[in-house]
C-alpha positions as CSV (number, residue, x, y, z in Angstrom):
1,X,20.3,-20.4,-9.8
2,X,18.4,-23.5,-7.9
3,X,15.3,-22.7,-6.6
4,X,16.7,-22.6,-2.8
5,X,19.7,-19.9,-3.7
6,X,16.5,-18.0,-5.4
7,X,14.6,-18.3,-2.2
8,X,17.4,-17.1,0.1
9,X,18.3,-14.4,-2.0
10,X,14.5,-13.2,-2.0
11,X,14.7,-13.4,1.9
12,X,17.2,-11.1,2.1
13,X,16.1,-8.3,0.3
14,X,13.0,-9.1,1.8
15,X,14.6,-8.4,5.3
16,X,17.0,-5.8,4.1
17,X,14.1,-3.6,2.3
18,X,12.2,-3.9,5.9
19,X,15.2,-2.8,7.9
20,X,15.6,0.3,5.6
21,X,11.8,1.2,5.8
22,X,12.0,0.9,9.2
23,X,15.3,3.4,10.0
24,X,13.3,5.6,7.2
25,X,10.0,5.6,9.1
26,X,11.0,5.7,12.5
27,X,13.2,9.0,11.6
28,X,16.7,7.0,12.3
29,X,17.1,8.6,8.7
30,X,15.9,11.8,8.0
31,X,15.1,13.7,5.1
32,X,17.6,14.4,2.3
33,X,19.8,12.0,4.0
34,X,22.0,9.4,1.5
35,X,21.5,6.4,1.6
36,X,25.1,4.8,0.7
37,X,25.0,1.4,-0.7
38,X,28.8,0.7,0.7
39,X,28.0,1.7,4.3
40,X,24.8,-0.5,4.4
41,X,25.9,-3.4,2.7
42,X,28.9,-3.3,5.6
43,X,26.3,-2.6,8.6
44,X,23.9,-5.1,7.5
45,X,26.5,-8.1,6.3
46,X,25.0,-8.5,2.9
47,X,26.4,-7.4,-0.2
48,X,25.6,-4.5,-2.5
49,X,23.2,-6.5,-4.1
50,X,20.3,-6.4,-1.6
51,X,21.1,-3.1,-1.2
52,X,20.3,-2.1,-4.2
53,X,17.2,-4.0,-4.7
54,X,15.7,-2.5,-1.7
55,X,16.6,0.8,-3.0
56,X,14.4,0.4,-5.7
57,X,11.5,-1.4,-3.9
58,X,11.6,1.6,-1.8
59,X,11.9,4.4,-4.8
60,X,8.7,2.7,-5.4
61,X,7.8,3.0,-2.2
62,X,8.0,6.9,-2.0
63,X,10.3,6.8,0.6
64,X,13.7,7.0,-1.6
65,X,14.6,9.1,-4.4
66,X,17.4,8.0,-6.8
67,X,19.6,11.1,-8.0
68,X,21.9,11.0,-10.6
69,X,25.2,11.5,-9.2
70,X,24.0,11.4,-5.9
71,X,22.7,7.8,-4.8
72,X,19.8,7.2,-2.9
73,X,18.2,10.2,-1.1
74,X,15.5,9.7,1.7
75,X,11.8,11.2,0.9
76,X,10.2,9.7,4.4
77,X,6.5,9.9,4.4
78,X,5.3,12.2,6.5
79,X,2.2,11.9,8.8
80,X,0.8,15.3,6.9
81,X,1.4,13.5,4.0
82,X,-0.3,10.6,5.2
83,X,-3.2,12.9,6.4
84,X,-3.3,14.9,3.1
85,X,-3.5,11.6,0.3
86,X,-6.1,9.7,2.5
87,X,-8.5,12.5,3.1
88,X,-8.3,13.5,-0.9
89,X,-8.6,9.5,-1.7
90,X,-11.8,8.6,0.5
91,X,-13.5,12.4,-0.9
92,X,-12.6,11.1,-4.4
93,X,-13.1,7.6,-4.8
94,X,-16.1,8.0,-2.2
95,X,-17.7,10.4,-5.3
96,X,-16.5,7.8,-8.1
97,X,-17.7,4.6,-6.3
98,X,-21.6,6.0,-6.0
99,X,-21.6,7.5,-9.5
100,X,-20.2,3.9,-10.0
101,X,-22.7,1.7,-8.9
102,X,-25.1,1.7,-11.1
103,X,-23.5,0.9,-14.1
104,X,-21.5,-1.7,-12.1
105,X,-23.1,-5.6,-14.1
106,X,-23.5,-8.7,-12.5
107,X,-20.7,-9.9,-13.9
108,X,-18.3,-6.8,-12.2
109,X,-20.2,-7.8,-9.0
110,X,-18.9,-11.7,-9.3
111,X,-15.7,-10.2,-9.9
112,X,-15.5,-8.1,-6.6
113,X,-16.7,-11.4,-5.4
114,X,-14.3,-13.7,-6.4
115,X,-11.3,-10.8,-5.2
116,X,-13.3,-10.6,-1.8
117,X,-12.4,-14.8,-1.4
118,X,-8.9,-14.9,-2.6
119,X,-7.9,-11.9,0.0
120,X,-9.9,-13.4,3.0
121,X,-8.1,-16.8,2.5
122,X,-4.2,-15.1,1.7
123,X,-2.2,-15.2,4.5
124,X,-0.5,-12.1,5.0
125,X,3.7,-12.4,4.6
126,X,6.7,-10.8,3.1
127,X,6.3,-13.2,0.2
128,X,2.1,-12.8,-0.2
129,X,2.5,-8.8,0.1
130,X,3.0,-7.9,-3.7
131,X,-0.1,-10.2,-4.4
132,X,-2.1,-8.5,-1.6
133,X,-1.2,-5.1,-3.2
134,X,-2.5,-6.1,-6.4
135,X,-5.5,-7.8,-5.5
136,X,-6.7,-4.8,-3.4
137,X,-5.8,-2.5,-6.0
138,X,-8.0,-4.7,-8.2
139,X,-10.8,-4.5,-6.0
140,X,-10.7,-1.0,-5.8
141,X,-10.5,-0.6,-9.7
142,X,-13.5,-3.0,-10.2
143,X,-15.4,-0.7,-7.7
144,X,-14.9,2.2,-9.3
145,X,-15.0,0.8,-13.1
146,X,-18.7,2.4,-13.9
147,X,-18.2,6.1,-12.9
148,X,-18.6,8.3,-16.0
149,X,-16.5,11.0,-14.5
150,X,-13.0,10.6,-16.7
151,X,-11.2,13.0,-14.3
152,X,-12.6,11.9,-10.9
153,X,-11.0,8.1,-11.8
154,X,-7.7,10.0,-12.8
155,X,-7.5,11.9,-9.6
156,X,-8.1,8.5,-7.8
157,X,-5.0,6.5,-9.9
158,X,-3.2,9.4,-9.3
159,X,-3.7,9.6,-5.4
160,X,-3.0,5.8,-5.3
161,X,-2.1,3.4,-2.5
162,X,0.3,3.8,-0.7
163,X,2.6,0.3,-0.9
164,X,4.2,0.7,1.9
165,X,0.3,0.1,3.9
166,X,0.2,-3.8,3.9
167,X,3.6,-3.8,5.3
168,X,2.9,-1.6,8.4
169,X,-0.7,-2.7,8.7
170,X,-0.3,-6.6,9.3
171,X,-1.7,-6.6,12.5
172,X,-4.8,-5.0,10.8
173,X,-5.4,-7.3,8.0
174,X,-8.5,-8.7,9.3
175,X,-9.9,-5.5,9.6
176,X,-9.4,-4.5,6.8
177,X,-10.9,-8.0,5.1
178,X,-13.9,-7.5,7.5
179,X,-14.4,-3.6,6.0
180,X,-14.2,-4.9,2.3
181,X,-16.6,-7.3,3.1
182,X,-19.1,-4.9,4.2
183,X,-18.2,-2.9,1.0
184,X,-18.8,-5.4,-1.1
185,X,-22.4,-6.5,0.8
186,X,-23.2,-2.7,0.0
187,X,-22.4,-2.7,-3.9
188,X,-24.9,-5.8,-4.0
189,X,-27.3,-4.2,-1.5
190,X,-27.3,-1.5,-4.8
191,X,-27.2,1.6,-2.3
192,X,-24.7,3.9,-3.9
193,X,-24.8,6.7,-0.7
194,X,-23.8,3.2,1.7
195,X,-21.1,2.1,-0.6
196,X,-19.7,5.6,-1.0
197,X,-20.1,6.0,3.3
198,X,-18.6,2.6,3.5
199,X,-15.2,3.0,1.4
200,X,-14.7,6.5,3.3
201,X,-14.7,4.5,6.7
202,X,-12.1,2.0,5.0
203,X,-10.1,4.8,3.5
204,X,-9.5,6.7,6.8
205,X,-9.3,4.0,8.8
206,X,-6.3,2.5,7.0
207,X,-5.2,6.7,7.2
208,X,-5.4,6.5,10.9
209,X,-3.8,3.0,11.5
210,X,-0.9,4.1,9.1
211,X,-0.6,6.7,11.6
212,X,-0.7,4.6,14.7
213,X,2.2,2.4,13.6
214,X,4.7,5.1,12.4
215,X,4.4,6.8,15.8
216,X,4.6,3.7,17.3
217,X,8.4,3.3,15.5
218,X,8.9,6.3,16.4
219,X,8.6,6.0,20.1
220,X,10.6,2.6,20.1
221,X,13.9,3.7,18.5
Protein backbone atom coordinates (compact mmCIF):
# COMPACT_ATOMS: atom_id res chain seq x y z
CA UNK A 1 0.00 0.00 0.00
CA UNK A 2 1.85 3.52 -0.95
CA UNK A 3 2.10 5.76 1.67
CA UNK A 4 -0.91 8.07 0.23
CA UNK A 5 -3.62 5.00 0.06
CA UNK A 6 -2.22 4.44 3.80
CA UNK A 7 -2.94 8.00 4.68
CA UNK A 8 -6.42 8.09 3.20
CA UNK A 9 -7.42 5.01 4.57
CA UNK A 10 -6.17 6.35 8.18
CA UNK A 11 -8.49 9.49 7.40
CA UNK A 12 -11.36 7.63 7.16
CA UNK A 13 -11.52 5.62 10.08
CA UNK A 14 -10.29 8.61 11.64
CA UNK A 15 -13.65 10.41 10.48
CA UNK A 16 -15.77 7.40 10.71
CA UNK A 17 -14.64 6.48 14.46
CA UNK A 18 -15.61 10.44 15.26
CA UNK A 19 -18.92 10.19 13.59
CA UNK A 20 -19.87 7.03 15.69
CA UNK A 21 -18.54 8.61 19.03
CA UNK A 22 -20.44 11.37 18.31
CA UNK A 23 -24.19 9.56 17.47
CA UNK A 24 -22.97 7.47 20.76
CA UNK A 25 -22.39 10.51 22.93
CA UNK A 26 -24.93 12.71 21.85
CA UNK A 27 -27.58 9.80 22.66
CA UNK A 28 -28.51 9.39 18.67
CA UNK A 29 -27.65 5.76 19.83
CA UNK A 30 -28.67 4.64 22.99
CA UNK A 31 -27.75 1.94 25.22
CA UNK A 32 -27.88 -1.72 24.23
CA UNK A 33 -28.43 -0.55 20.82
CA UNK A 34 -26.39 -2.65 17.79
CA UNK A 35 -24.30 -1.20 16.09
CA UNK A 36 -24.56 -3.00 12.45
CA UNK A 37 -21.55 -2.90 10.37
CA UNK A 38 -23.82 -3.30 6.94
CA UNK A 39 -26.18 -0.38 7.84
CA UNK A 40 -23.24 2.02 8.65
CA UNK A 41 -20.91 1.15 6.08
CA UNK A 42 -24.19 2.04 3.62
CA UNK A 43 -25.13 5.39 5.60
CA UNK A 44 -21.64 6.56 5.77
CA UNK A 45 -20.36 5.45 1.94
CA UNK A 46 -17.38 3.60 3.18
CA UNK A 47 -16.90 0.07 3.30
CA UNK A 48 -17.06 -2.49 6.17
CA UNK A 49 -13.63 -1.94 6.69
CA UNK A 50 -13.70 1.43 8.58
CA UNK A 51 -16.46 0.19 10.18
CA UNK A 52 -14.91 -2.22 11.85
CA UNK A 53 -11.82 -0.44 12.76
CA UNK A 54 -13.80 2.16 14.54
CA UNK A 55 -15.55 -0.51 16.32
CA UNK A 56 -12.62 -1.56 17.94
CA UNK A 57 -11.11 1.98 18.56
CA UNK A 58 -14.25 2.55 20.30
CA UNK A 59 -14.44 -1.07 22.33
CA UNK A 60 -11.39 0.61 23.56
CA UNK A 61 -13.04 3.45 24.03
CA UNK A 62 -15.69 2.08 26.50
CA UNK A 63 -18.34 3.18 24.48
CA UNK A 64 -18.89 -0.28 22.40
CA UNK A 65 -19.01 -3.75 23.59
CA UNK A 66 -18.30 -6.62 21.05
CA UNK A 67 -20.77 -9.71 21.75
CA UNK A 68 -20.29 -12.81 20.27
CA UNK A 69 -23.08 -13.53 18.08
CA UNK A 70 -24.30 -10.23 18.54
CA UNK A 71 -22.04 -7.47 16.90
CA UNK A 72 -21.28 -4.30 18.35
CA UNK A 73 -23.47 -3.16 21.34
CA UNK A 74 -23.41 0.49 22.56
CA UNK A 75 -22.12 1.07 26.39
CA UNK A 76 -22.35 5.16 26.14
CA UNK A 77 -20.59 6.87 28.88
CA UNK A 78 -22.70 8.31 31.17
CA UNK A 79 -22.33 11.68 32.89
CA UNK A 80 -22.64 9.65 36.46
CA UNK A 81 -20.11 7.66 35.17
CA UNK A 82 -18.06 10.43 34.17
CA UNK A 83 -18.82 11.95 37.72
CA UNK A 84 -18.06 8.60 39.58
CA UNK A 85 -14.26 7.70 37.84
CA UNK A 86 -13.05 11.37 38.09
CA UNK A 87 -13.87 12.00 41.69
CA UNK A 88 -12.35 8.29 42.68
CA UNK A 89 -9.15 9.23 40.24
CA UNK A 90 -8.25 12.90 41.72
CA UNK A 91 -9.04 11.16 45.69
CA UNK A 92 -6.60 8.39 44.58
CA UNK A 93 -3.95 9.61 42.60
CA UNK A 94 -4.11 12.94 44.75
CA UNK A 95 -3.03 10.40 47.88
CA UNK A 96 -0.35 8.45 45.58
CA UNK A 97 1.23 11.65 44.09
CA UNK A 98 2.14 13.22 47.79
CA UNK A 99 3.20 9.85 49.21
CA UNK A 100 5.09 10.10 45.81
CA UNK A 101 7.11 13.00 45.94
CA UNK A 102 9.55 12.40 47.95
CA UNK A 103 11.06 9.46 46.61
CA UNK A 104 10.57 11.15 43.19
CA UNK A 105 15.01 11.72 41.93
CA UNK A 106 16.26 14.29 39.95
CA UNK A 107 16.42 12.23 37.18
CA UNK A 108 12.22 11.37 37.39
CA UNK A 109 11.92 15.18 37.72
CA UNK A 110 13.97 15.77 34.20
CA UNK A 111 11.75 13.26 32.95
CA UNK A 112 8.30 14.99 33.85
CA UNK A 113 10.34 17.77 32.33
CA UNK A 114 11.21 16.70 29.13
CA UNK A 115 7.11 15.15 28.86
CA UNK A 116 6.01 18.72 30.05
CA UNK A 117 7.98 20.13 26.47
CA UNK A 118 7.02 17.54 23.98
CA UNK A 119 3.05 18.12 24.95
CA UNK A 120 3.34 21.99 25.08
CA UNK A 121 4.86 21.96 21.55
CA UNK A 122 2.26 18.87 19.96
CA UNK A 123 -0.35 20.17 18.10
CA UNK A 124 -3.47 18.64 18.93
CA UNK A 125 -5.19 16.51 15.78
CA UNK A 126 -6.78 13.25 14.87
CA UNK A 127 -3.34 12.00 13.86
CA UNK A 128 -1.28 13.55 17.17
CA UNK A 129 -4.22 12.12 19.60
CA UNK A 130 -2.80 8.46 20.32
CA UNK A 131 0.65 10.24 20.98
CA UNK A 132 -1.06 12.87 23.33
CA UNK A 133 -2.73 9.87 25.13
CA UNK A 134 0.38 8.31 25.79
CA UNK A 135 2.47 11.01 26.74
CA UNK A 136 -0.12 12.20 29.36
CA UNK A 137 -0.46 8.83 30.60
CA UNK A 138 3.36 8.91 30.89
CA UNK A 139 3.35 11.94 32.80
CA UNK A 140 1.03 10.81 35.13
CA UNK A 141 2.82 7.43 35.72
CA UNK A 142 6.22 9.33 36.25
CA UNK A 143 4.25 11.38 38.93
CA UNK A 144 3.08 8.82 40.78
CA UNK A 145 6.24 6.31 40.32
CA UNK A 146 7.59 6.87 44.18
CA UNK A 147 4.39 6.08 46.16
CA UNK A 148 5.02 2.95 48.33
CA UNK A 149 1.32 2.23 48.53
CA UNK A 150 1.07 -1.07 45.95
CA UNK A 151 -2.71 -0.84 46.05
CA UNK A 152 -3.36 2.92 45.88
CA UNK A 153 -1.11 2.80 42.26
CA UNK A 154 -3.46 -0.28 41.31
CA UNK A 155 -6.66 1.49 42.04
CA UNK A 156 -5.29 4.51 39.95
CA UNK A 157 -4.25 2.08 36.65
CA UNK A 158 -7.35 0.65 37.24
CA UNK A 159 -9.57 3.94 37.25
CA UNK A 160 -7.59 5.10 34.16
CA UNK A 161 -8.14 7.80 31.49
CA UNK A 162 -10.59 7.95 29.88
CA UNK A 163 -9.47 7.98 25.89
CA UNK A 164 -12.17 9.32 24.65
CA UNK A 165 -11.00 13.00 26.82
CA UNK A 166 -8.40 14.42 24.17
CA UNK A 167 -10.96 13.98 21.59
CA UNK A 168 -13.80 16.01 23.22
CA UNK A 169 -11.49 18.32 25.01
CA UNK A 170 -9.52 20.01 22.02
CA UNK A 171 -10.69 23.26 22.66
CA UNK A 172 -9.19 22.78 26.20
CA UNK A 173 -5.76 21.66 25.38
CA UNK A 174 -4.10 24.66 26.52
CA UNK A 175 -5.61 24.46 29.68
CA UNK A 176 -4.88 21.52 30.33
CA UNK A 177 -0.90 22.16 29.21
CA UNK A 178 -1.06 25.35 31.44
CA UNK A 179 -2.41 22.93 34.65
CA UNK A 180 0.40 20.37 34.06
CA UNK A 181 2.78 23.02 34.06
CA UNK A 182 1.79 24.22 37.32
CA UNK A 183 1.90 20.51 38.47
CA UNK A 184 5.07 19.96 37.45
CA UNK A 185 6.43 23.63 39.07
CA UNK A 186 4.90 21.99 42.33
CA UNK A 187 6.82 18.47 42.20
CA UNK A 188 10.08 20.76 41.90
CA UNK A 189 8.84 23.25 44.50
CA UNK A 190 9.09 19.62 46.65
CA UNK A 191 5.60 20.50 48.38
CA UNK A 192 3.84 17.17 48.37
CA UNK A 193 0.19 18.77 49.94
CA UNK A 194 0.50 21.44 46.61
CA UNK A 195 1.17 18.77 44.13
CA UNK A 196 -1.53 16.54 45.51
CA UNK A 197 -4.04 19.99 45.64
CA UNK A 198 -2.77 20.65 42.14
CA UNK A 199 -3.51 17.25 40.22
CA UNK A 200 -7.12 17.24 42.01
CA UNK A 201 -7.83 20.68 40.27
CA UNK A 202 -6.55 18.99 36.91
CA UNK A 203 -8.53 15.87 37.53
CA UNK A 204 -11.90 17.55 38.06
CA UNK A 205 -11.43 20.00 35.80
CA UNK A 206 -11.04 17.72 32.85
CA UNK A 207 -14.34 15.83 34.83
CA UNK A 208 -16.24 18.92 34.39
CA UNK A 209 -15.17 19.96 30.82
CA UNK A 210 -15.90 16.26 29.78
CA UNK A 211 -19.22 17.15 31.01
CA UNK A 212 -19.62 20.43 29.27
CA UNK A 213 -19.04 19.01 25.82
CA UNK A 214 -21.36 15.88 25.97
CA UNK A 215 -24.26 18.14 27.02
CA UNK A 216 -23.26 20.36 24.50
CA UNK A 217 -23.82 17.29 21.76
CA UNK A 218 -26.54 16.65 23.31
CA UNK A 219 -28.36 19.84 22.92
CA UNK A 220 -27.22 20.17 19.16
CA UNK A 221 -28.67 16.94 17.74
Amino acid sequence: MSNDAASNKSTIVKNVTKRLRKAILDGTLKEGDRLIQEEWAERLKVSRMPIREALTQLQIEGLVELVPHKGAVVTPITKDNIEEIYHLRSMLEGLAVEKSLPYLTEKDKQHLYDILIQMETLELTDETNDQYIQLNASFHQTLRSGCPWPRVQKMVEMLGISPIAPNLLIDYYQEAQREHRLIYEAALRGDPAELRAAVEYHILRTKNNLIKCMEHMKKHT
